[in-house]
DRENTORKOL-3810 file (N, C-alpha, C; in nm, 4 decimals):
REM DRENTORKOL-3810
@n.u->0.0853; n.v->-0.1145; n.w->0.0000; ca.u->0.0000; ca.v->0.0000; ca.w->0.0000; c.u->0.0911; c.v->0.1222; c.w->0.0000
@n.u->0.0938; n.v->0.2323; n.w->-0.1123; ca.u->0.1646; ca.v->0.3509; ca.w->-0.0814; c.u->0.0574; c.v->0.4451; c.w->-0.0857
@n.u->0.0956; n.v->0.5583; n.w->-0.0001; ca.u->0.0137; ca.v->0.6716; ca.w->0.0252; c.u->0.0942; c.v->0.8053; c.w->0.0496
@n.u->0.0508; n.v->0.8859; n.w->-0.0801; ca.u->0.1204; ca.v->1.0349; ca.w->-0.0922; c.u->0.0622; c.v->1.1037; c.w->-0.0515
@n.u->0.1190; n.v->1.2055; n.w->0.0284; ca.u->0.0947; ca.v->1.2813; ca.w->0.1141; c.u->0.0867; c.v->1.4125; c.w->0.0820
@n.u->0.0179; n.v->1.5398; n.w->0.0078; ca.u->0.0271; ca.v->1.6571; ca.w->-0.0357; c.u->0.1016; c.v->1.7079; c.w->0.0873
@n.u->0.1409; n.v->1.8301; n.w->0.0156; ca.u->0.2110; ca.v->1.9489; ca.w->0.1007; c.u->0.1103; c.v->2.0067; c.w->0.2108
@n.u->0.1187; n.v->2.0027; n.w->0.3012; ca.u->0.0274; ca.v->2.0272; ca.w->0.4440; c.u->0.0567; c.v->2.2099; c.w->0.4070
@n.u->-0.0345; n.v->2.2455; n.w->0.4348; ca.u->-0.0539; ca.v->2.4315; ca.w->0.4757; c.u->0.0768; c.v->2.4112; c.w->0.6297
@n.u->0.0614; n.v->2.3566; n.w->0.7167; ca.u->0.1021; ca.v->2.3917; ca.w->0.8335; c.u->0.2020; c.v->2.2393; c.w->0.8905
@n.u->0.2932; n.v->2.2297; n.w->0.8079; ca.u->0.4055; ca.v->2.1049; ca.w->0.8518; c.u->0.4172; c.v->2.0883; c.w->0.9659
@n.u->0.4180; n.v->2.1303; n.w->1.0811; ca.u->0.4475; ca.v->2.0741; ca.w->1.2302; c.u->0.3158; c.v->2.1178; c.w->1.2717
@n.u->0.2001; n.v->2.1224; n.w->1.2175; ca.u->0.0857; ca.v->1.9945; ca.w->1.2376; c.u->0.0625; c.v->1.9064; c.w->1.2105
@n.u->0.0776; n.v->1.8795; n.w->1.0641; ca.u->0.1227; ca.v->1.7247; ca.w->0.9610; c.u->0.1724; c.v->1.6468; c.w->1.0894
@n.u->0.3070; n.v->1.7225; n.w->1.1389; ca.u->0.3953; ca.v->1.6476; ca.w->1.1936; c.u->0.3425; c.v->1.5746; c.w->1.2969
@n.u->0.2544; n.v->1.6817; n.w->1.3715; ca.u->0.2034; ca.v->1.6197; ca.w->1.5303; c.u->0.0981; c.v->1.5419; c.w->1.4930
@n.u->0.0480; n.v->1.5529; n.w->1.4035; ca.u->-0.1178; ca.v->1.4618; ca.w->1.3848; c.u->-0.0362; c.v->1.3293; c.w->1.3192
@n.u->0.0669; n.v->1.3251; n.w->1.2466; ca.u->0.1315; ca.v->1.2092; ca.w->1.2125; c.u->0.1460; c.v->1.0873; c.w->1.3199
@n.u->0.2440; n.v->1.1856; n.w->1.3922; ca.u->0.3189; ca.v->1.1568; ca.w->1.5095; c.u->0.1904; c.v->1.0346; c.w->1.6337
@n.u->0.0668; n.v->1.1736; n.w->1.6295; ca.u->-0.0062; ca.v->1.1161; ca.w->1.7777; c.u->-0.1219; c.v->1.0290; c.w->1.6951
@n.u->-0.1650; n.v->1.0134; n.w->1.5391; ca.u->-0.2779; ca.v->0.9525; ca.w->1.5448; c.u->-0.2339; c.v->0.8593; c.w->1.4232
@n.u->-0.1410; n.v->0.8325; n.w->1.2858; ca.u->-0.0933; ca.v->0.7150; ca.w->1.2567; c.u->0.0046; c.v->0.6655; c.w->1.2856
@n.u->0.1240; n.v->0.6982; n.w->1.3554; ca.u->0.2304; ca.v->0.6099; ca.w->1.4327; c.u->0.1512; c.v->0.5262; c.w->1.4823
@n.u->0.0355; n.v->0.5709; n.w->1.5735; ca.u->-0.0338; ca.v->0.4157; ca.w->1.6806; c.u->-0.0988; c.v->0.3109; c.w->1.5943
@n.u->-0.1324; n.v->0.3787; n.w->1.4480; ca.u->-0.2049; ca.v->0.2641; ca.w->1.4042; c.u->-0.1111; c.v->0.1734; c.w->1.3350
@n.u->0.0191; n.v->0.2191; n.w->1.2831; ca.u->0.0962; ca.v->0.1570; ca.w->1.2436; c.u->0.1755; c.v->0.0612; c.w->1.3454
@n.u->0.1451; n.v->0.0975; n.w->1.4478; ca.u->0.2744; ca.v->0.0368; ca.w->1.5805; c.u->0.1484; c.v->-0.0980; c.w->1.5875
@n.u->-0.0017; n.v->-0.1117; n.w->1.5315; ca.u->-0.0857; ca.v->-0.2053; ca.w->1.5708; c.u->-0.0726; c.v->-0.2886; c.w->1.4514
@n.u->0.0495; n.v->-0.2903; n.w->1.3823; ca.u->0.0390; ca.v->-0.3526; ca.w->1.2298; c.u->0.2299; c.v->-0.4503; c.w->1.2672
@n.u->0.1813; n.v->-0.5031; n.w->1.3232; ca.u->0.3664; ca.v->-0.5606; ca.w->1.3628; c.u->0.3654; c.v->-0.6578; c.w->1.2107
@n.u->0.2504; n.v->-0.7258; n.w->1.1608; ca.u->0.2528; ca.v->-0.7711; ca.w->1.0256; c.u->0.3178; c.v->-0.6872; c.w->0.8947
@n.u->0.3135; n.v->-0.5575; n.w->0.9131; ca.u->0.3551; ca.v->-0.4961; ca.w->0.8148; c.u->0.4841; c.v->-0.4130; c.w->0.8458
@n.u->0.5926; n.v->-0.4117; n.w->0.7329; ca.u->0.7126; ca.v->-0.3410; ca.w->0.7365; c.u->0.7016; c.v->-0.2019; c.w->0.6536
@n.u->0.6787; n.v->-0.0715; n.w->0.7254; ca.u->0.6554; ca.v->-0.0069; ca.w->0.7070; c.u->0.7607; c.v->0.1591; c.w->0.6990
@n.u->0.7752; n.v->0.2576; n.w->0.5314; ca.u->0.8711; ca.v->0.2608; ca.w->0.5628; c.u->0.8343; c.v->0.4127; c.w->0.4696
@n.u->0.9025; n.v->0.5263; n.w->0.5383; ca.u->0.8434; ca.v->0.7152; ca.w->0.5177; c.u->0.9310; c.v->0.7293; c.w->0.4494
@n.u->0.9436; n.v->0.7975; n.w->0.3518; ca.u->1.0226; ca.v->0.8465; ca.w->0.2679; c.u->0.9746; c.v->1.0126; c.w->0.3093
@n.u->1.0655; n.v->1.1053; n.w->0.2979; ca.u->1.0551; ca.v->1.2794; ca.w->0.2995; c.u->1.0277; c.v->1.2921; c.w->0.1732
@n.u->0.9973; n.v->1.3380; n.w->0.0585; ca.u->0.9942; ca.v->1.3681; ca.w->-0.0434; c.u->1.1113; c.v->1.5051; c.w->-0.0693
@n.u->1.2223; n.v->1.5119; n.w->-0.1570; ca.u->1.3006; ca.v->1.6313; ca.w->-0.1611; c.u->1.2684; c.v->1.6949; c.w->-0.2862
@n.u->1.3198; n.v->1.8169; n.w->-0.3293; ca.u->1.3222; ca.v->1.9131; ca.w->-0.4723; c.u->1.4111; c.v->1.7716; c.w->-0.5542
@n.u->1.3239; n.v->1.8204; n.w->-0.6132; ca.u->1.4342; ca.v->1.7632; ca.w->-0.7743; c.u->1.5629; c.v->1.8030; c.w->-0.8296
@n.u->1.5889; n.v->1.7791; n.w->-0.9073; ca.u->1.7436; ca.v->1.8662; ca.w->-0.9758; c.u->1.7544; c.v->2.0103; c.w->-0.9721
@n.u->1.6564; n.v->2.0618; n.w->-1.0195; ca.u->1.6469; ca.v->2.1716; ca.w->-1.0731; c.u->1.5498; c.v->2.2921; c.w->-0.9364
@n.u->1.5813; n.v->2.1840; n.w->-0.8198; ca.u->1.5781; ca.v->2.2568; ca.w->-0.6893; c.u->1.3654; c.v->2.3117; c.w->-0.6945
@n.u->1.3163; n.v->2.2107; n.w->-0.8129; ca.u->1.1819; ca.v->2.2349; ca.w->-0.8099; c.u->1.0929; c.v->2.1684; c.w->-0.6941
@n.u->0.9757; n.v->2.2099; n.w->-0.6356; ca.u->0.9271; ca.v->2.1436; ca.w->-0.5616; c.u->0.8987; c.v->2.0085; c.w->-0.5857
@n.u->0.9358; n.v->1.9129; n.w->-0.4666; ca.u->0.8534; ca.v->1.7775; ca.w->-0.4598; c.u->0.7202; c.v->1.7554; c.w->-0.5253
@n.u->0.6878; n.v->1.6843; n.w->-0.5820; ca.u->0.5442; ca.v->1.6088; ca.w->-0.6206; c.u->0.4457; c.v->1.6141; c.w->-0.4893
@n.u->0.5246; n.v->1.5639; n.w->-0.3952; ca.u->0.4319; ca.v->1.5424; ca.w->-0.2186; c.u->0.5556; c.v->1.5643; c.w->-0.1252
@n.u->0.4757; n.v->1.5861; n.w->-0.0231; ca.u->0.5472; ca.v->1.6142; ca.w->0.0870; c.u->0.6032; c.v->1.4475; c.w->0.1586
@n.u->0.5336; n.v->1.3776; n.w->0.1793; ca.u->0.6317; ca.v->1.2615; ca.w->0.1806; c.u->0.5309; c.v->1.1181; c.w->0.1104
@n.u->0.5782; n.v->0.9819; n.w->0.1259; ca.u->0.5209; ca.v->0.8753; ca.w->0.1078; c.u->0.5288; c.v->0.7929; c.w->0.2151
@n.u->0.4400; n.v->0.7251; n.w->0.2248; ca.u->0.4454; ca.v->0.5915; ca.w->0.3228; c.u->0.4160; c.v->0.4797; c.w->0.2811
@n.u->0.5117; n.v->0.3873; n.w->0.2842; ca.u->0.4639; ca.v->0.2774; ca.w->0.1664; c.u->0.4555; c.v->0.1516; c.w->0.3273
@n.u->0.3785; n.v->0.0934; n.w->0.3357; ca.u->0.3370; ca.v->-0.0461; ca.w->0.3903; c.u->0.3279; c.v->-0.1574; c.w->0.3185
@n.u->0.4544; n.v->-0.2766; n.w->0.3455; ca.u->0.4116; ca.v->-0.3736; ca.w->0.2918; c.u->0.3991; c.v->-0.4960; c.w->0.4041
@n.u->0.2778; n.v->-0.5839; n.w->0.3054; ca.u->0.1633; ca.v->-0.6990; ca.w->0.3736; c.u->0.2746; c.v->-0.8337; c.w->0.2712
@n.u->0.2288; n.v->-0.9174; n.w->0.3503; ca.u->0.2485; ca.v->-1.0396; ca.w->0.2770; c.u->0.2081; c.v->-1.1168; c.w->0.1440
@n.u->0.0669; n.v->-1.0146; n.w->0.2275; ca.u->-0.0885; ca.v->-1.0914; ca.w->0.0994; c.u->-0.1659; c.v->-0.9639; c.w->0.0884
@n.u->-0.2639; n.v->-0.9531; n.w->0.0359; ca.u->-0.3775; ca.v->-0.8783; ca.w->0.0257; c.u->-0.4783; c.v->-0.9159; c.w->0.1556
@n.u->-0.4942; n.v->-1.0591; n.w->0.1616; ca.u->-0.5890; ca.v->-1.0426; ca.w->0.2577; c.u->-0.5064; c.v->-1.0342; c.w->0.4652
@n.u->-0.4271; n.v->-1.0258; n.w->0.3949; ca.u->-0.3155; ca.v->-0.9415; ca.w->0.5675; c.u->-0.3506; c.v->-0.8179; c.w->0.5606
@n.u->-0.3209; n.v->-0.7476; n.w->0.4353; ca.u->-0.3605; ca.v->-0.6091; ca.w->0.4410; c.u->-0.5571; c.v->-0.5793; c.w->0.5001
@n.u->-0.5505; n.v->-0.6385; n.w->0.4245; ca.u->-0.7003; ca.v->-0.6570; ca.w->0.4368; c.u->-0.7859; c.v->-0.6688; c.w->0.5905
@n.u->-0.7250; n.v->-0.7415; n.w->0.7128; ca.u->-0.7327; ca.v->-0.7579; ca.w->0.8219; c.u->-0.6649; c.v->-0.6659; c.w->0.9139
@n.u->-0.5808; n.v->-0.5767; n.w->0.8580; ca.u->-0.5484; ca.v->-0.4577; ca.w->0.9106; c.u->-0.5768; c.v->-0.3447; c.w->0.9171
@n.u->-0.5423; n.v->-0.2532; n.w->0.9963; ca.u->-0.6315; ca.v->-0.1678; ca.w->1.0340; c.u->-0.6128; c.v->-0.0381; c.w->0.9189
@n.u->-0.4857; n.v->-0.0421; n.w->0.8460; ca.u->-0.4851; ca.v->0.0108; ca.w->0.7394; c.u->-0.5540; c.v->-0.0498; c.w->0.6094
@n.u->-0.6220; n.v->-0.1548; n.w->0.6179; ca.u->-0.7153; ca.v->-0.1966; ca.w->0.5191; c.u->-0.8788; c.v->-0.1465; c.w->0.5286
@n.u->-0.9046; n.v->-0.1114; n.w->0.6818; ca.u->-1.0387; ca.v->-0.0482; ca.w->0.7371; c.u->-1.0669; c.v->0.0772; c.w->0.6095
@n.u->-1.1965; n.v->0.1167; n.w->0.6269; ca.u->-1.2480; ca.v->0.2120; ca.w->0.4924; c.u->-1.2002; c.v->0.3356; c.w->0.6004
@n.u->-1.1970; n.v->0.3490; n.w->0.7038; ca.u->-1.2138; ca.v->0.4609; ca.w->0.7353; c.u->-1.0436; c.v->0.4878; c.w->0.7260
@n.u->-0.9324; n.v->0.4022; n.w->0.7106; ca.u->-0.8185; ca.v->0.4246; ca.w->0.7069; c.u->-0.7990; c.v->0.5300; c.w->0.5860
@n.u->-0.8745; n.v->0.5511; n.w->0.4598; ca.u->-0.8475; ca.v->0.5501; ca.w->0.3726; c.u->-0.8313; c.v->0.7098; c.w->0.3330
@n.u->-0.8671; n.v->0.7904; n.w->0.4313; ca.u->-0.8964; ca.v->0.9377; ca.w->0.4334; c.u->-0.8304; c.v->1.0014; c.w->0.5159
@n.u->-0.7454; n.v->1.1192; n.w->0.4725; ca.u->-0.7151; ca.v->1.1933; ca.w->0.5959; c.u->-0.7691; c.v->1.3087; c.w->0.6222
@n.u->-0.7739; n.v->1.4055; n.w->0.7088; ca.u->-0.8639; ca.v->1.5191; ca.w->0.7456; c.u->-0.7459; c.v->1.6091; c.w->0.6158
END
């Protein structure tokens, strides 16, 4: 599962809402190896595409599927 992350208006809220409300759901996924990339400028010192990625990987689909990052409501962020 990867998930791009637009440029937040306010980065050290990104940061804290990261931090206090998907770290825990990820720390409930010991099945999955899970892994943030920052997103940087390109060559030409242009902005990133996104502000970062988070890619989670499952074994199977239906691991993902039983996790809490497979839930519908996972699928949205504010």
């Amino acid at each position: 599962m990867t998930i791009r992350h637009r440029h937040p208006a306010d980065p050290a809220a990104f940061e804290r809402y990261d931090r206090e409300r998907h770290v825990p759901i990820a720390s409930q996924m010991p099945e999955a190896r899970v892994e943030l990339t920052l997103c940087a400028p390109g060559p030409d010192d242009a902005a990133p595409p996104c502000y970062r990625v988070a890619e989670l990987y499952f074994a199977d689909a239906a691991q993902m599927e039983a996790s809490p990052a497979g839930a519908p409501e996972a699928s949205v962020a504010p």
